[in-house]
N, C-alpha and C positions, 0 to 999 in steps of 0.2 A: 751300415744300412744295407737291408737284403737289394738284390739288383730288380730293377724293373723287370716286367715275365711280359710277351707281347704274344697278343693270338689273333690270327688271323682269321677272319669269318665271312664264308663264302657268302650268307645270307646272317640278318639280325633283326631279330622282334625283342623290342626293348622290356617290353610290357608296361608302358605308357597308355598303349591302347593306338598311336601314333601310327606313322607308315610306317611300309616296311624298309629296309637299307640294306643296298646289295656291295657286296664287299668289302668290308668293316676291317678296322684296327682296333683292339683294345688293348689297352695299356693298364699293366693290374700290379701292384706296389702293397707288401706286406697284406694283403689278402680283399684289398680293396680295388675298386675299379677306379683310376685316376685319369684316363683317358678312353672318347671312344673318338673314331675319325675315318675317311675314307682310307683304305690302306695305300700308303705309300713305301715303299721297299726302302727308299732313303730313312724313313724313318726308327727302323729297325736296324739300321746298320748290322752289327756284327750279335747283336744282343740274341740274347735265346726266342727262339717263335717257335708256336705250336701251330701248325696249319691245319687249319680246317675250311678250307676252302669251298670243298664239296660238302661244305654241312649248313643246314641252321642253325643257330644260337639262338635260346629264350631261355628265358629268368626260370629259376628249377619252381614248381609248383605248390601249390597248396588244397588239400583238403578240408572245408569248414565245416564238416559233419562227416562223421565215421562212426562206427560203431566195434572196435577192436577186437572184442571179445567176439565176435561172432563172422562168420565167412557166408558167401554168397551162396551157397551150397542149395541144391535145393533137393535133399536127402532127406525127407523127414526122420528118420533117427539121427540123424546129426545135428537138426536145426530142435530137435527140442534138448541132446544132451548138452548144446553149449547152453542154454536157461539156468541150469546147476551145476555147471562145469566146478570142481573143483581151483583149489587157488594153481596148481602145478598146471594144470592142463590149462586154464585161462592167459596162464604167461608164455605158455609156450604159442599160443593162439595168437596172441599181439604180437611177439616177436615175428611168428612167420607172418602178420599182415602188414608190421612196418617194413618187412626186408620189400615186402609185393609193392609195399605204394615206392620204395627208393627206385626198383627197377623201371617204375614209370615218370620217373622225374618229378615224385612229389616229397618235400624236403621236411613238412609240415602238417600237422593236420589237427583237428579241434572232435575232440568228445562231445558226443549228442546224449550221454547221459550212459550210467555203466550203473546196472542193478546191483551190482555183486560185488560194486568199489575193489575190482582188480586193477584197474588201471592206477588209481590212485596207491594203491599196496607194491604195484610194480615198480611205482617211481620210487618207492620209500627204501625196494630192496634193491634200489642201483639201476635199476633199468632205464634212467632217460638217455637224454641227449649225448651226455657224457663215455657213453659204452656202445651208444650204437647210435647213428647218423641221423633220423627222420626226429626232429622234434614234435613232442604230444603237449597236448591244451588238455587238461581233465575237469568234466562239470562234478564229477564225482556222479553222485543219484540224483537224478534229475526229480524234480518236486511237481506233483500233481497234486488235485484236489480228491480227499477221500472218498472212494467209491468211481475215479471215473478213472479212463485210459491213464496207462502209464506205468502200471507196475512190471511192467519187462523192464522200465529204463530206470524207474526209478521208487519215493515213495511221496506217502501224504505227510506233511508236517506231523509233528505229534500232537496228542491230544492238550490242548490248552496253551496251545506253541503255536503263534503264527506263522506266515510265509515269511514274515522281516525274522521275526526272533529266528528262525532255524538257517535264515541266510548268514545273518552275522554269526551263529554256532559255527558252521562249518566253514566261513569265509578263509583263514587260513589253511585250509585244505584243498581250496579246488584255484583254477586258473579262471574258471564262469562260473556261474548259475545256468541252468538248464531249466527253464519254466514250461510245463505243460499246460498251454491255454484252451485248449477244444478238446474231439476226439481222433480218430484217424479220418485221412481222408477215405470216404467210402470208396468199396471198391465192388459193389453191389449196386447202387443207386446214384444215379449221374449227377452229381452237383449238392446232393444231400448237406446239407449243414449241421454240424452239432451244437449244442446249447457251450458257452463260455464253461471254463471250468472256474476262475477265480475273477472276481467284480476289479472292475479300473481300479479304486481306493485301494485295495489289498493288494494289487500290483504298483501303485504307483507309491506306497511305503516302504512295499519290499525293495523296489526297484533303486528307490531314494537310499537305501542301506547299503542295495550294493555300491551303487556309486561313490558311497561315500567311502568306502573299504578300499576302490579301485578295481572289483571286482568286474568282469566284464557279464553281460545278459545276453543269452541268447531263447527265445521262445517258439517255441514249436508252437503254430497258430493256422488252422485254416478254416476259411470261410470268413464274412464282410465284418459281424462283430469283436470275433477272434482278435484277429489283426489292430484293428480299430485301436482298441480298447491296450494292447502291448504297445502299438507305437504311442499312441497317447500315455500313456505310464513312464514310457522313457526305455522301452528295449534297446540294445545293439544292435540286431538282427532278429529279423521273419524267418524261421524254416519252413520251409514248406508252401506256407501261402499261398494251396490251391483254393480256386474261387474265392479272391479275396475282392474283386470286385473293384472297378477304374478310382472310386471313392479314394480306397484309400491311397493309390501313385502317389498324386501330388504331396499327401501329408508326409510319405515318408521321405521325397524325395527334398523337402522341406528342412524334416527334424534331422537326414541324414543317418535313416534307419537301412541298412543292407538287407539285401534279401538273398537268401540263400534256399531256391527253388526246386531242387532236389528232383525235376525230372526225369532224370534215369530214373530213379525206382515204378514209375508207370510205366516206361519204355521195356524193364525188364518182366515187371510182372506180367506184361501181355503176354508178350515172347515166352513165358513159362508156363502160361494157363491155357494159351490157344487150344486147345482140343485135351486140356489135363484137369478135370473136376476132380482128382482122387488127390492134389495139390492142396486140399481145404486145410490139412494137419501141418504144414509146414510152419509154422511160427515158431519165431517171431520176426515183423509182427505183421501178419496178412489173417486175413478173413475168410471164414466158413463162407463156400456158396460164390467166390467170387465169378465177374463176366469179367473173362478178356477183352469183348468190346467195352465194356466201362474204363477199362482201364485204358486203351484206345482214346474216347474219347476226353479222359482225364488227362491224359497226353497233348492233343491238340488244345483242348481249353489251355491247359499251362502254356502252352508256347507261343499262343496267341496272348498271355495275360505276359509274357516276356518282352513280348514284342512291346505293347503299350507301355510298359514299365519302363522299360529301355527309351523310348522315346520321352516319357516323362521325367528324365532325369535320375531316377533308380538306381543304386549303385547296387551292381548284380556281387556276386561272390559265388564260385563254384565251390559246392558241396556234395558227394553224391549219396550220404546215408549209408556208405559200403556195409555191409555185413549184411544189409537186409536181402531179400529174396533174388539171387542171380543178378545182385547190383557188387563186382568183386574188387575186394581193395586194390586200386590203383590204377587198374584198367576203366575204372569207373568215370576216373576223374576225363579221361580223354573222350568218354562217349558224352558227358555232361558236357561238356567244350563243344563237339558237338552237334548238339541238339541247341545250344546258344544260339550256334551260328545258322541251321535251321530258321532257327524264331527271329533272323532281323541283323545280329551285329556280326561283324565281320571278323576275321582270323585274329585280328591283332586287339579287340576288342577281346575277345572271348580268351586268348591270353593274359588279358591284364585282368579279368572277370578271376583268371585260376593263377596269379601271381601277385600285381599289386594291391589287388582289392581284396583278396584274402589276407596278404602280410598284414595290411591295414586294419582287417577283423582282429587279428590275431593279438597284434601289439607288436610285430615284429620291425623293428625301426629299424631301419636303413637295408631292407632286402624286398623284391619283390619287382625290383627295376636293375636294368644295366644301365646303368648312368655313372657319372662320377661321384666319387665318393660314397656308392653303398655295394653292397659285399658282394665279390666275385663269386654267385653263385647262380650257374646256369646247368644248361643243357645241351649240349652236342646232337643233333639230328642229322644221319647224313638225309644228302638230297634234299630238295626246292620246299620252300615255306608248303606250296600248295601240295606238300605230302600230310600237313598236321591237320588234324590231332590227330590222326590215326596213326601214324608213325610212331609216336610214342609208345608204343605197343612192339616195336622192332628193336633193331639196332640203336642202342645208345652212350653215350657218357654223361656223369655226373659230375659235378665238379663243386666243391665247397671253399671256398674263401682261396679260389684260385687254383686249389689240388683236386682231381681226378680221386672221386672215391667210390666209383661204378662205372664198370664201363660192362657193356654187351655190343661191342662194335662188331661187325662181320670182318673178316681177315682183308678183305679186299675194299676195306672203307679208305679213302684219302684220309689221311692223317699220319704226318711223321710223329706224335706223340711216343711211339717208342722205337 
């Protein structure tokens, strides 16, 4: 039997969402976590320890919406040639945004839908988990209704093919469905709503299919019908979910629908249009004509629509949309953390928001928590809890099933590790 491995942790956020615990013991056996406890030096006797004393420890993270093929760039020749990127240059693009999201402690991350089915072609040619560290969720092409938003992510059923018939087609292919239920949220007109793209009945057969596959749903939905209408069908998760209106909290918080609010991308596109109109070409996927102040106060409504969410019982899940306009893989996930804590919950909340309630989106059993019995897989920060999330942007370690498989420590980090 391998010997027990003991580290010591100056500071620990389990990602429970719980308090925080200041000077930790964990106890990790064949790649699992078997103990955690106050640190006692008897306890460790002659055994190997890894100190980390001067660091925080949290559960390594998760992204619930990305978009792979595409970077935060905000170049318009770059952001329209990734649209038609070929298949070489699309794999080279997700290779460099999964290394981005590991350097920021995210282990994980879920497809918001890939027009161009690179991601799902990259896994077939060896690219997942197996050859490089960050696992991917692929919806494959995200399914809209013909003639409305959508065809950057994905397409319309085909002609005489429902939304079930083409769910069950491609169900062996993808990890989710990605269902387009609106349009985008305006970035022109403050609060605007678009009409549904597909009726409850049509969603809640398709939905009934996937479930019955095992398939997981996640719907891009905003505005008070939008939403409605996906949780009542039986969605997994809301993206987006600007102005969906107090109505619907309690339903979700009910059926145990996740929202995954995607924030940052308002946060960034102010930040890039404040004084730049000549930004209108940059897609995908942003809008001719947009106001920075719309997008401002599409920020505030969202964080206040966090805040009440959160109170109603809401299970949040961080997502940040990466590739879209100056929203960048992996950096993203730490400004969405955040602006969480902005809108109401607290550091250790808004860890469990980008740990355990994403694993739990995901399907990923027994990660997501440092607790006993699931997978030694955290994060090293040096310095005091109240450096996160931003610190996750500095010096770090990564650690998978107990082994160090990133590290960006500065030379003068406390840690005997080597």
């Amino acid at each position: 039997m391998v010997s027990p491995r003991w580290i010591r942790a100056g500071w620990l956020i389990d990602g429970s969402g719980g308090v925080l615990r200041r000077d930790c013991l964990l106890r990790m056996e064949e790649g699992l976590i078997t103990g955690v406890a106050p640190f006692e030096p008897a306890a460790v006797g002659n055994a190997e320890l890894l100190d980390l004393k001067a660091c925080t420890l949290l559960p390594c993270l998760v992204d619930c919406h990305v978009h792979l093929t595409w970077s935060g760039s905000s170049d318009p020749g770059l952001r329209a040639a990734q649209l038609s990127a070929e298949r070489k240059t699309a794999f080279a693009a997700i290779r460099r945004h999964l290394d981005q999201h590991l350097a920021c402690g995210v282990v994980a991350v879920r497809s918001g839908g890939d027009a161009g089915g690179h991601l799902a072609a990259f896994r077939q040619a060896g690219g997942d988990a197996a050859v490089q560290p960050v696992l991917f969720k692929t919806a494959g092409k995200a399914w809209h209704a013909k003639g409305r938003y959508g065809r950057l992510i994905g397409r319309p059923p085909d002609r005489g093919r429902s939304l079930a018939d083409e769910i069950m087609r491609v169900s062996r292919q993808v990890d989710h469905i990605k269902v387009v239920n609106s349009g985008l949220n305006s970035l022109k007109h403050f609060g605007r709503e678009t009409p549904v793209q597909f009726d409850e009945a049509v969603l809640r057969t398709a939905f009934g299919v996937a479930r019955r596959l095992g398939v997981g749903i996640m719907v891009h939905a905003n505005g008070r019908s939008a939403v409605s209408q996906a949780v009542q069908a039986g969605a997994d998760s809301i993206e987006h979910g600007f102005f969906m209106g107090r109505g619907n909290f309690a339903r979700m918080a009910e059926e145990r629908v996740t929202w995954v609010p995607t924030a940052v991308t308002m946060q960034a596109y102010g930040e890039h249009l404040a004084g730049t109109a000549h930004l209108a070409n940059v897609a995908p996927p942003v809008q001719a004509d947009m106001d920075a102040d719309v997008c401002r106060r599409n920020l505030e409504h969202q964080l206040e629509q966090i805040r009440l969410a959160h109170q109603a019982g809401v299970t949040l899940a961080v997502g940040s949309d990466a590739g879209s306009l100056g929203v960048h893989h992996g950096q993203a996930v730490a400004q969405e953390m955040r602006l969480l804590i902005t809108a109401g919950l607290s550091l250790s909340q808004a860890v469990a928001a980008a740990s355990k309630n994403g694993a739990k989106l995901l399907g990923l059993t027994g990660q997501g928590e440092l607790r006993c019995g699931y997978r030694a897989d955290f994060i090293a920060v040096p310095g005091k809890p109240r450096c996160l999330p931003e610190a996750l942007a500095g010096p770090l370690q990564v650690f998978h099933k107990g082994s160090r498989i990133y590290n960006r420590f500065d030379s003068d980090t406390n840690s005997n590790f080597d």
